[in-house]
Biotite code that builds the C-alpha atoms (Angstrom):
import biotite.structure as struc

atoms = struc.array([
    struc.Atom([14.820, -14.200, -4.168], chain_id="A", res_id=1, res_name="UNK", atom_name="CA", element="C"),
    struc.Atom([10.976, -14.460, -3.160], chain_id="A", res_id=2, res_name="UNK", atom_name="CA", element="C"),
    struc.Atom([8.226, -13.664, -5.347], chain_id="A", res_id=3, res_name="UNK", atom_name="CA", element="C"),
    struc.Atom([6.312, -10.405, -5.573], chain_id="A", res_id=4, res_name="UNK", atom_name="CA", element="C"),
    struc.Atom([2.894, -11.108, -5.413], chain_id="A", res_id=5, res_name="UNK", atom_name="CA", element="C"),
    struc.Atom([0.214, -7.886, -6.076], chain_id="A", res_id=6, res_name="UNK", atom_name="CA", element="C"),
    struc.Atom([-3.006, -7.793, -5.073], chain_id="A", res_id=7, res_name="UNK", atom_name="CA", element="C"),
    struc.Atom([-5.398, -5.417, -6.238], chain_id="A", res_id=8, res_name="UNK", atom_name="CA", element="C"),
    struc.Atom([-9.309, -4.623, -6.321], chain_id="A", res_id=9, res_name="UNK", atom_name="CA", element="C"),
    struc.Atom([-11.911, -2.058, -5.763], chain_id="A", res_id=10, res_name="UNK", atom_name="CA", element="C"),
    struc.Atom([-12.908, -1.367, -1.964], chain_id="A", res_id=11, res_name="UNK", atom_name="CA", element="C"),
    struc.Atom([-14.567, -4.237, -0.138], chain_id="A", res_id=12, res_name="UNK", atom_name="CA", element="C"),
    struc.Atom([-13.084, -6.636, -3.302], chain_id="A", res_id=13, res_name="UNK", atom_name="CA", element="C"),
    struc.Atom([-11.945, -9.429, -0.470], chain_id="A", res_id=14, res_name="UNK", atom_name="CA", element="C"),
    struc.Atom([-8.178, -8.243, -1.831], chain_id="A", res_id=15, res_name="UNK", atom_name="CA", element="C"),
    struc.Atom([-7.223, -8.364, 1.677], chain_id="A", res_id=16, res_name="UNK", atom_name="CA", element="C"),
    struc.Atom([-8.840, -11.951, 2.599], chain_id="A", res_id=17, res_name="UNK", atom_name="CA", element="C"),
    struc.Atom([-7.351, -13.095, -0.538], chain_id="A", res_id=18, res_name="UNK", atom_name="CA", element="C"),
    struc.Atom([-3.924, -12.174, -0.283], chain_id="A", res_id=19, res_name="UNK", atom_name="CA", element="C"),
    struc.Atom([-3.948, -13.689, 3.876], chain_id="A", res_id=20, res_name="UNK", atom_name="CA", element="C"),
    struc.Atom([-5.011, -16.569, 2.316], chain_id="A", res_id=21, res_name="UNK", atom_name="CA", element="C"),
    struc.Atom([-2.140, -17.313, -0.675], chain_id="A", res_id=22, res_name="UNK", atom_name="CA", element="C"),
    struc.Atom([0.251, -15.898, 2.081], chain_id="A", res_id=23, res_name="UNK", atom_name="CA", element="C"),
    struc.Atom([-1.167, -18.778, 5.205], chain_id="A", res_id=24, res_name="UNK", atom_name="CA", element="C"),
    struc.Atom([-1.109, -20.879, 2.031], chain_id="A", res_id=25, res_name="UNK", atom_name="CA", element="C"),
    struc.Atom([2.847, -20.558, 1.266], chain_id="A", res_id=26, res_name="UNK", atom_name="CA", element="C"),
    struc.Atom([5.642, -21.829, 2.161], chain_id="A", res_id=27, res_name="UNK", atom_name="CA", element="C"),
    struc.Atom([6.375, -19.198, 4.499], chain_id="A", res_id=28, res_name="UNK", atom_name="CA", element="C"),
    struc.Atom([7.624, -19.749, 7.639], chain_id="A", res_id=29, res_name="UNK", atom_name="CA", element="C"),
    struc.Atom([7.114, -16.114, 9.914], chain_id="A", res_id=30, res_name="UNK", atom_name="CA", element="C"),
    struc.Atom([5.055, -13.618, 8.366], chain_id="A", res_id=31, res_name="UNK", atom_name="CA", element="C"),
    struc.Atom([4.543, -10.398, 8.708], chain_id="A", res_id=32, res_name="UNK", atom_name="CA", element="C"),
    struc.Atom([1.629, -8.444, 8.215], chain_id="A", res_id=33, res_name="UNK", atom_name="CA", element="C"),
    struc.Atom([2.850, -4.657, 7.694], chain_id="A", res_id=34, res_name="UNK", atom_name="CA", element="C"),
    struc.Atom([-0.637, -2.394, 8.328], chain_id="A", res_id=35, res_name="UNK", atom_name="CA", element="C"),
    struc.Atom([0.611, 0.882, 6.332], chain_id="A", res_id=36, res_name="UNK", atom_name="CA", element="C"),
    struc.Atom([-2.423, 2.888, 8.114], chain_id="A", res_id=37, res_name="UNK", atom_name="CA", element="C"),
    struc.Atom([-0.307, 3.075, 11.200], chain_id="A", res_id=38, res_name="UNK", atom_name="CA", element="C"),
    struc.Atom([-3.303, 4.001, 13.167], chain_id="A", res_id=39, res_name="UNK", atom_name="CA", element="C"),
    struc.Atom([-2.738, 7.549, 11.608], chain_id="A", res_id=40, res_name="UNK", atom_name="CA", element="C"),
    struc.Atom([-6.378, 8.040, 11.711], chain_id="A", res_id=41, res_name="UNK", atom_name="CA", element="C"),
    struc.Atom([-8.307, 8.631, 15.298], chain_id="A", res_id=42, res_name="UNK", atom_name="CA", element="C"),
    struc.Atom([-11.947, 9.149, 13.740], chain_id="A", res_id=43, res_name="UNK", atom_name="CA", element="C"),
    struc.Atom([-13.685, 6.226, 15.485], chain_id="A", res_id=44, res_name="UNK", atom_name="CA", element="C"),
    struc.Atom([-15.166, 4.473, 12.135], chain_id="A", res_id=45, res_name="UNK", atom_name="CA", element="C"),
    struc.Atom([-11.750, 3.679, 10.897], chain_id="A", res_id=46, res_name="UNK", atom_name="CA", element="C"),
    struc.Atom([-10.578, 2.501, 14.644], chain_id="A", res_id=47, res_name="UNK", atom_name="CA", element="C"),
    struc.Atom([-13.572, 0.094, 14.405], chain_id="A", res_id=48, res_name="UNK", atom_name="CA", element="C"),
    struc.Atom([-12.291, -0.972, 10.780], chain_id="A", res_id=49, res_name="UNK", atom_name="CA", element="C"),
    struc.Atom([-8.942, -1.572, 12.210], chain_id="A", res_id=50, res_name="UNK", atom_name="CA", element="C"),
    struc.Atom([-9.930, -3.484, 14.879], chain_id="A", res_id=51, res_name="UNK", atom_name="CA", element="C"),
    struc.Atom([-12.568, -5.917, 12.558], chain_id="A", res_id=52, res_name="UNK", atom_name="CA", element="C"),
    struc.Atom([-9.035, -6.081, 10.675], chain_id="A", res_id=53, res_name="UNK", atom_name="CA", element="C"),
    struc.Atom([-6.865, -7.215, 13.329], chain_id="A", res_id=54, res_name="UNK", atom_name="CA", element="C"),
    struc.Atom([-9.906, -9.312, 14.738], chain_id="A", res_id=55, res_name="UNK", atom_name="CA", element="C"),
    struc.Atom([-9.705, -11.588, 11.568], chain_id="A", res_id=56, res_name="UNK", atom_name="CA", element="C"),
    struc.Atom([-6.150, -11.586, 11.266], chain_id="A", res_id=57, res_name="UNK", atom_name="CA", element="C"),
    struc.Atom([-4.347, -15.212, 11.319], chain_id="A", res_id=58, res_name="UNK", atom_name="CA", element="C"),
    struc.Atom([-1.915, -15.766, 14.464], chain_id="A", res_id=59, res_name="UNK", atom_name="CA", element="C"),
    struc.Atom([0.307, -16.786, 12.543], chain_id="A", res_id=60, res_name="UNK", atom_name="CA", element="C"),
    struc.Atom([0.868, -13.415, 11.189], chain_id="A", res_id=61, res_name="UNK", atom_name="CA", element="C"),
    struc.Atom([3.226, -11.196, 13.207], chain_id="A", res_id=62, res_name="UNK", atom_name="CA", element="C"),
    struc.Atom([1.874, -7.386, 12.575], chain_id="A", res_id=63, res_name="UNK", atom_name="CA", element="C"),
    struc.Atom([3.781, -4.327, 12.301], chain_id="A", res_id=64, res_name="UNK", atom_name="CA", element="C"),
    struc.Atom([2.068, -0.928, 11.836], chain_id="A", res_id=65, res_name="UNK", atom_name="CA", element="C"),
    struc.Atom([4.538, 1.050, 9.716], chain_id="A", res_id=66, res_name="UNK", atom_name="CA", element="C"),
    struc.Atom([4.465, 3.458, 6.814], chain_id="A", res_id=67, res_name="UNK", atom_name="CA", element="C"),
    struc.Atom([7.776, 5.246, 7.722], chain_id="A", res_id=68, res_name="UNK", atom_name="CA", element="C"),
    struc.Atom([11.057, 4.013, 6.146], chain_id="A", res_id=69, res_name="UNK", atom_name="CA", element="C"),
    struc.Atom([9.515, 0.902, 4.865], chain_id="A", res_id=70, res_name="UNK", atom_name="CA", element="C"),
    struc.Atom([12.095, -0.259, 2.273], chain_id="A", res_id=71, res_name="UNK", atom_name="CA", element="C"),
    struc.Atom([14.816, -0.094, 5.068], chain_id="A", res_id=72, res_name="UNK", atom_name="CA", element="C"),
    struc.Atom([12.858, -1.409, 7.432], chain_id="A", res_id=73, res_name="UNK", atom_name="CA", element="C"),
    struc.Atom([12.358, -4.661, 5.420], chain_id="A", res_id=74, res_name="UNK", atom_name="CA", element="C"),
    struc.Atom([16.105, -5.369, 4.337], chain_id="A", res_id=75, res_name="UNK", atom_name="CA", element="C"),
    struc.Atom([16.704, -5.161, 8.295], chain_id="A", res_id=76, res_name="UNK", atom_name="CA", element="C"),
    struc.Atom([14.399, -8.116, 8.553], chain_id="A", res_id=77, res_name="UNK", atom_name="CA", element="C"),
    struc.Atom([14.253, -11.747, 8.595], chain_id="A", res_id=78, res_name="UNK", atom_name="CA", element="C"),
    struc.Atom([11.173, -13.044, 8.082], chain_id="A", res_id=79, res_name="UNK", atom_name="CA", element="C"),
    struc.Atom([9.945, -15.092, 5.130], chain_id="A", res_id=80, res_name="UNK", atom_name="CA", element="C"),
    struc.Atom([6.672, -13.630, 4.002], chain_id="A", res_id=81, res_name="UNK", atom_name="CA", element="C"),
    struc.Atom([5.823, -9.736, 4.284], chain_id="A", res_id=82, res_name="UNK", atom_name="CA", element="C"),
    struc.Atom([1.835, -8.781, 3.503], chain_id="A", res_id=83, res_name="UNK", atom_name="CA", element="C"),
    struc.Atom([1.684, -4.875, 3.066], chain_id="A", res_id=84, res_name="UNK", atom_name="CA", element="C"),
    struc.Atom([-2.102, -3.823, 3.756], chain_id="A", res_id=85, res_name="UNK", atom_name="CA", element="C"),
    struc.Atom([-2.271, -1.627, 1.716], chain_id="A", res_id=86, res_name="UNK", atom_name="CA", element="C"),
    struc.Atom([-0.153, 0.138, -0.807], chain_id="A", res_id=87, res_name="UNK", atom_name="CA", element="C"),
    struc.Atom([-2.402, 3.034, -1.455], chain_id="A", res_id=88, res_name="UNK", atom_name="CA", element="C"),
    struc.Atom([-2.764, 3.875, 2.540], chain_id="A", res_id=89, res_name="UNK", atom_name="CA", element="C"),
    struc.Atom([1.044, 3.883, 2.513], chain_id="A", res_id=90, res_name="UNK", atom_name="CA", element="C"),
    struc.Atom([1.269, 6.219, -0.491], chain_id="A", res_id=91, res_name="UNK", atom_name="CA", element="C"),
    struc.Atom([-1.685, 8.623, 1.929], chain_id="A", res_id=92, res_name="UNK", atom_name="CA", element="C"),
    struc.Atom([0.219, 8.323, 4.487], chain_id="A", res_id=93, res_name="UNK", atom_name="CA", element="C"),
    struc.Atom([3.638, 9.405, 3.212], chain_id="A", res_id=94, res_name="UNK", atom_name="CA", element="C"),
    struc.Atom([1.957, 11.976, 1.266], chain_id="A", res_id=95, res_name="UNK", atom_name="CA", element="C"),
    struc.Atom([0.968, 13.956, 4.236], chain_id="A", res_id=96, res_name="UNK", atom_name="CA", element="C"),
    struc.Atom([4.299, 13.203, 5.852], chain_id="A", res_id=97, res_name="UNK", atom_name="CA", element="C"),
    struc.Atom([5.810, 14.565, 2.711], chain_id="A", res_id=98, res_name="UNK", atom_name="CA", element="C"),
    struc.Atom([3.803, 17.435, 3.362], chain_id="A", res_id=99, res_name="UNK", atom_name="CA", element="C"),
    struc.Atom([4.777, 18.270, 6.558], chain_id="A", res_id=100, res_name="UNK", atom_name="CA", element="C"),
    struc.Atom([8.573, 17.969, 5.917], chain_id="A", res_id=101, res_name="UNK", atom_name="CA", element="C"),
    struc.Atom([7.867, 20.642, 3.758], chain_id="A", res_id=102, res_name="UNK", atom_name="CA", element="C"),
    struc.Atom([6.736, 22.838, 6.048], chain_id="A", res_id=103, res_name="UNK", atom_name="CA", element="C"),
    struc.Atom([3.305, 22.376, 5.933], chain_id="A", res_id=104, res_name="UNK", atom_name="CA", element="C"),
    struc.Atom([1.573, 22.209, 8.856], chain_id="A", res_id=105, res_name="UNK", atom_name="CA", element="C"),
    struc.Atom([-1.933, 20.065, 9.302], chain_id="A", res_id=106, res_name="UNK", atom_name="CA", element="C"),
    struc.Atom([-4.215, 22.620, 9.776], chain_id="A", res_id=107, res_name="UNK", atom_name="CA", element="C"),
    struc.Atom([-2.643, 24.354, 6.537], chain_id="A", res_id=108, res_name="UNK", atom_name="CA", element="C"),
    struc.Atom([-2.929, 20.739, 4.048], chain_id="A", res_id=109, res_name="UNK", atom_name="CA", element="C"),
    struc.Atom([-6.098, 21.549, 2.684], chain_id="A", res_id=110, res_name="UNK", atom_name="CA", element="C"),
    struc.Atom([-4.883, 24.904, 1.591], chain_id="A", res_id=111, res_name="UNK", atom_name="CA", element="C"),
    struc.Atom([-1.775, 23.441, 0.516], chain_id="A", res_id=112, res_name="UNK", atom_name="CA", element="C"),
    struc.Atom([-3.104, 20.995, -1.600], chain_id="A", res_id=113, res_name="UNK", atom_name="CA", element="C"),
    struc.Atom([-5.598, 23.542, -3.126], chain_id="A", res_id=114, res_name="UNK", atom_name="CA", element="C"),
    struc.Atom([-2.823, 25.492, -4.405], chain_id="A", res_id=115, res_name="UNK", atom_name="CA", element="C"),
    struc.Atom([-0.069, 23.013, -5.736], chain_id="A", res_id=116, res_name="UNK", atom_name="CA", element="C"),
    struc.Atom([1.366, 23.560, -8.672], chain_id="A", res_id=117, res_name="UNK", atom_name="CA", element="C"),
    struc.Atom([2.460, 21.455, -11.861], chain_id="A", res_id=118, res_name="UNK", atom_name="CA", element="C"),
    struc.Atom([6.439, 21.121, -10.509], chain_id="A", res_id=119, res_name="UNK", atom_name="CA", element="C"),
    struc.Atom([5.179, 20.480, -6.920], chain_id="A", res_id=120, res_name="UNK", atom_name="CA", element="C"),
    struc.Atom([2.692, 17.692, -8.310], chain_id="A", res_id=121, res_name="UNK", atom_name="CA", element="C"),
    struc.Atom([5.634, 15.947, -10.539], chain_id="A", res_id=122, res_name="UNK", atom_name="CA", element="C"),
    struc.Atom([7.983, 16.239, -7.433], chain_id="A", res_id=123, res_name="UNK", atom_name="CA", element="C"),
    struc.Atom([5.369, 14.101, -5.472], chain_id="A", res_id=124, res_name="UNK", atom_name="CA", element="C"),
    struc.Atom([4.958, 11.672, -7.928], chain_id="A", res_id=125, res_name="UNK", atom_name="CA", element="C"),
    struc.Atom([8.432, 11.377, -8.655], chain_id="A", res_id=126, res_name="UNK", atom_name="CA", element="C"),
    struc.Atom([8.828, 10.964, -4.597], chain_id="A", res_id=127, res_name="UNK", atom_name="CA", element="C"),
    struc.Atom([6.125, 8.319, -4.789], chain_id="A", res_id=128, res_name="UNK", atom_name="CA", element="C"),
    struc.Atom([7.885, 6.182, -7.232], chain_id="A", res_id=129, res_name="UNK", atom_name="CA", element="C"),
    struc.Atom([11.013, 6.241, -5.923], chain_id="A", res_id=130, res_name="UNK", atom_name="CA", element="C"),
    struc.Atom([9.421, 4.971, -2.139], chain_id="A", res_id=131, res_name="UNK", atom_name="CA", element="C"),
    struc.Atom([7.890, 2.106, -4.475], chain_id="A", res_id=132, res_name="UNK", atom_name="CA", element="C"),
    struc.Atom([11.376, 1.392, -6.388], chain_id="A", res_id=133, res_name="UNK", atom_name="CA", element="C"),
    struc.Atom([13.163, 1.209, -2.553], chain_id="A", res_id=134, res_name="UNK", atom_name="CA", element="C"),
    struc.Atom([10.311, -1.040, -1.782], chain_id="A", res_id=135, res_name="UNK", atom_name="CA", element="C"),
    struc.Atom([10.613, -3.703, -4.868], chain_id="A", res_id=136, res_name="UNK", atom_name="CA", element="C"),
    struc.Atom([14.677, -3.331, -4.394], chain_id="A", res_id=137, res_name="UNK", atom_name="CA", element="C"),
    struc.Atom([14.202, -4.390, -0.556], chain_id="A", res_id=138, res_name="UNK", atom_name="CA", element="C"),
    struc.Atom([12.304, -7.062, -1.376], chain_id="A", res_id=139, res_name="UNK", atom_name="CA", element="C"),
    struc.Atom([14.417, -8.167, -4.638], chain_id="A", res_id=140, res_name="UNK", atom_name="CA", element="C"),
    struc.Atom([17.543, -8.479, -1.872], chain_id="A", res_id=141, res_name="UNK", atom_name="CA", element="C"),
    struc.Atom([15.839, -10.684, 0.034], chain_id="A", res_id=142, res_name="UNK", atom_name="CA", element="C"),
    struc.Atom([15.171, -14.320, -0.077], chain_id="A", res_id=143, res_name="UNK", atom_name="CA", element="C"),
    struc.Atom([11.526, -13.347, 1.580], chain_id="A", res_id=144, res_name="UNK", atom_name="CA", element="C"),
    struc.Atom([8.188, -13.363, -0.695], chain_id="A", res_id=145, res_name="UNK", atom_name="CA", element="C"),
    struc.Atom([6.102, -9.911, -0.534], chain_id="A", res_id=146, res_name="UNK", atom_name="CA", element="C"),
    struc.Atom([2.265, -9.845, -1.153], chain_id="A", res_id=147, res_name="UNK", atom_name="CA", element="C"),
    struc.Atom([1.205, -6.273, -1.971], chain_id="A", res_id=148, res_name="UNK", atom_name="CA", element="C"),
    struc.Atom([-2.682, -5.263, -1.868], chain_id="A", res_id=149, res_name="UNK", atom_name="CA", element="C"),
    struc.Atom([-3.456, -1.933, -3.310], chain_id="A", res_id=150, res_name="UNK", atom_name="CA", element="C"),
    struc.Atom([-6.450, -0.499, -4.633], chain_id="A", res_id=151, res_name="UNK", atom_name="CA", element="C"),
    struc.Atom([-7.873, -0.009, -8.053], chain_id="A", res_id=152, res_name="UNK", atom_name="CA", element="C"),
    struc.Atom([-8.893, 3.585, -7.863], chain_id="A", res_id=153, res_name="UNK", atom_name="CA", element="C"),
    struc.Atom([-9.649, 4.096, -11.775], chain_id="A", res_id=154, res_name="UNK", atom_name="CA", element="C"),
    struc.Atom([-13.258, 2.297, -11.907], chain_id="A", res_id=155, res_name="UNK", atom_name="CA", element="C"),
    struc.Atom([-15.283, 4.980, -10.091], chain_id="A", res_id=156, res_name="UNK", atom_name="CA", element="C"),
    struc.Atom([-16.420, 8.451, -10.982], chain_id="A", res_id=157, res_name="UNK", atom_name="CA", element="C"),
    struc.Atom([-13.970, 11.552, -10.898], chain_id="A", res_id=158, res_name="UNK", atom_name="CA", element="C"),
    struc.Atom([-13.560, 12.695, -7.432], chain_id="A", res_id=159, res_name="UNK", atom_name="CA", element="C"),
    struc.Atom([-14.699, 15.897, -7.269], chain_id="A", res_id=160, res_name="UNK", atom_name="CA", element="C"),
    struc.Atom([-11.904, 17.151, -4.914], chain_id="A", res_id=161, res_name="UNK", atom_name="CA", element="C"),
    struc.Atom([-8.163, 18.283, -6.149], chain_id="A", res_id=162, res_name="UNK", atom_name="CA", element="C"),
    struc.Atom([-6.816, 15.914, -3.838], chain_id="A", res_id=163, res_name="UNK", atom_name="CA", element="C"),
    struc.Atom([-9.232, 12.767, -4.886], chain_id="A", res_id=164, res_name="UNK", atom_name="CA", element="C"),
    struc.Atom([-7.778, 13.316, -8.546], chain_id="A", res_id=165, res_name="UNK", atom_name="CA", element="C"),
    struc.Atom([-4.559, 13.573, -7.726], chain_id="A", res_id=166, res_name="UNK", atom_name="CA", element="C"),
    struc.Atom([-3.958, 10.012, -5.656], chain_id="A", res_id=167, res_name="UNK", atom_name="CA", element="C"),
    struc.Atom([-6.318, 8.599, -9.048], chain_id="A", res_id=168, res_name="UNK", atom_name="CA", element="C"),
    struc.Atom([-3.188, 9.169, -10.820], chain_id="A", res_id=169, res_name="UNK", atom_name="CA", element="C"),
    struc.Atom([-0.376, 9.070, -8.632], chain_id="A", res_id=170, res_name="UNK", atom_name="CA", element="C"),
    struc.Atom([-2.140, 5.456, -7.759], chain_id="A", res_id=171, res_name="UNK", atom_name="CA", element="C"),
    struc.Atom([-2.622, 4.444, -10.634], chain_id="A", res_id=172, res_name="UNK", atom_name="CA", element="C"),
    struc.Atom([0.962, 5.359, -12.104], chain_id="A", res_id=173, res_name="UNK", atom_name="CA", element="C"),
    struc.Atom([2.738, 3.132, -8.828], chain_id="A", res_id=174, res_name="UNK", atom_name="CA", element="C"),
    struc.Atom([0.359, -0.181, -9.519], chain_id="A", res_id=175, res_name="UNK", atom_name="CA", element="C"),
    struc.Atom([1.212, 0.329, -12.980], chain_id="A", res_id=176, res_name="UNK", atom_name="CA", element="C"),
    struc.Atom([5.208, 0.275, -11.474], chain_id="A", res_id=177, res_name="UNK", atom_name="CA", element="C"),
    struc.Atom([4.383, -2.625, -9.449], chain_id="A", res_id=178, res_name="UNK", atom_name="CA", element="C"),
    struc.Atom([2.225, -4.621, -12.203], chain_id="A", res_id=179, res_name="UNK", atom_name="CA", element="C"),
    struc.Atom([5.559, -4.151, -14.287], chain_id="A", res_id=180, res_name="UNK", atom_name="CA", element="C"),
    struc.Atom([8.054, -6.065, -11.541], chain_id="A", res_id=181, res_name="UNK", atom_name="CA", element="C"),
    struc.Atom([5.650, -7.844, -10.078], chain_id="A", res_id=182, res_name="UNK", atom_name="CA", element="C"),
    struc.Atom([6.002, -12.019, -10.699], chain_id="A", res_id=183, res_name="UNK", atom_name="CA", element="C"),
    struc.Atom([2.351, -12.359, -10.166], chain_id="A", res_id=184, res_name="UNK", atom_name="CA", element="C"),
    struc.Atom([-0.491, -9.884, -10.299], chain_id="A", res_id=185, res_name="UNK", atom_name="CA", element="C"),
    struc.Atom([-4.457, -10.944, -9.323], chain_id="A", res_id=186, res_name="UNK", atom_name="CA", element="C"),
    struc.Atom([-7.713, -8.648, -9.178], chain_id="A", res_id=187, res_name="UNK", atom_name="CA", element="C"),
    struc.Atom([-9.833, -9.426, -6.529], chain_id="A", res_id=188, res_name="UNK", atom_name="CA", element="C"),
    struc.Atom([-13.675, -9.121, -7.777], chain_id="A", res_id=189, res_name="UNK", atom_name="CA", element="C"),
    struc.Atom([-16.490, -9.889, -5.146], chain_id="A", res_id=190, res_name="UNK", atom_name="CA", element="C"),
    struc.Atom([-14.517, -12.131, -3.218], chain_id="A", res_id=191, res_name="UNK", atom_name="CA", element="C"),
    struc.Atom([-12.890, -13.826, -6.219], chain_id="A", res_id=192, res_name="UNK", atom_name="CA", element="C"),
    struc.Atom([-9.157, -13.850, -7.825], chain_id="A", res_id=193, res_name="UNK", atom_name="CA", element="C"),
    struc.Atom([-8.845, -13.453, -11.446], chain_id="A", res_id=194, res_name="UNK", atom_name="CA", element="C"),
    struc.Atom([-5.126, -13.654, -12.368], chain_id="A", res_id=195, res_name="UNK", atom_name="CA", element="C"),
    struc.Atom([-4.003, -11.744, -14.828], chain_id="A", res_id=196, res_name="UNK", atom_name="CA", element="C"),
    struc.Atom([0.199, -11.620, -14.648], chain_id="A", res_id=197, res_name="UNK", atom_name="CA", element="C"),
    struc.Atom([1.862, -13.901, -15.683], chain_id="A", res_id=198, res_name="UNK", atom_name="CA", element="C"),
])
């Protein structure tokens, strides 16, 4: 079994650069870099933000975009190293798939969200932690190591939207899973690692 390695940090932490680096830095023979953001967005500032990411990106890293059936996807795989950039975009992601499945349609989320109620929030959350425990399972059957960056979404002010507080803390409750079965958890500061697991 390979090691489960998070990441995490506050937004432009270098969590990214650092966990390329420990990954180039393994033993790993193919890696692949899993972008959870699945070009999902079409607003030109984050295409230019995907493209400075993909600019940077080692060669040696074989990229997937994926956020869809992530846990099976990985057990169908071979390679030795998987980088998942980023957790939290994943969780976005599959939260307005979720959405949708439900019977929501786009134009209809923001009223959707607006109006959730305690049972829908818990389902959500419980839906959230079960993606992560398929995740850590996939990766705990496999012989491959898994870096995770996510982001540390507790340090700033309350958002002042419903949906802003609502990924603080369904966020914050999956790196708090992940922290627990991770072997090794750092926090990216300003370019720096600090780790602080085990």
């Amino acid at each position: 079994m390979g090691k489960i390695i998070l990441i995490s940090g506050a937004a432009k932490s270098g969590k990214t650069q650092l966990a390329e680096e420990m990954a180039l830095a393994s033993s790993a023979k193919r890696l692949c870099y899993i972008a959870t953001q699945a070009n999902q967005h079409t607003d030109k500032e984050m295409q230019r933000r995907i493209l400075a990411h993909q600019a940077k990106r080692s060669a040696r890293f074989e990229t997937v975009e994926r956020f869809q059936d992530l846990p099976a996807w990985i057990a169908s795989q071979s390679y030795d190293g998987y980088l998942v950039d980023c957790v939290t975009l994943w969780l976005t992601n599959l939260f307005f798939a979720y959405l949708e499945k439900q019977g929501t349609s786009p134009e209809d989320f923001d009223q959707k969200i607006a109006s959730l109620n305690a049972e829908e929030i818990s389902a959500i959350s419980d839906y959230f932690q079960k993606e992560v425990a398929d995740l850590l399972l996939a990766a705990q059957e496999t012989s491959a190591s898994l870096w995770l960056v996510t982001n540390e979404t507790g340090w700033g002010v309350t958002p002042a939207s419903q949906l802003g507080r609502l990924f603080v803390d369904f966020y914050g409750q999956v790196n708090q899973q992940l922290a627990a079965a991770s072997d090794e958890v750092y926090l990216a500061i300003m370019g720096l690692k600090k780790q602080v697991k085990p």
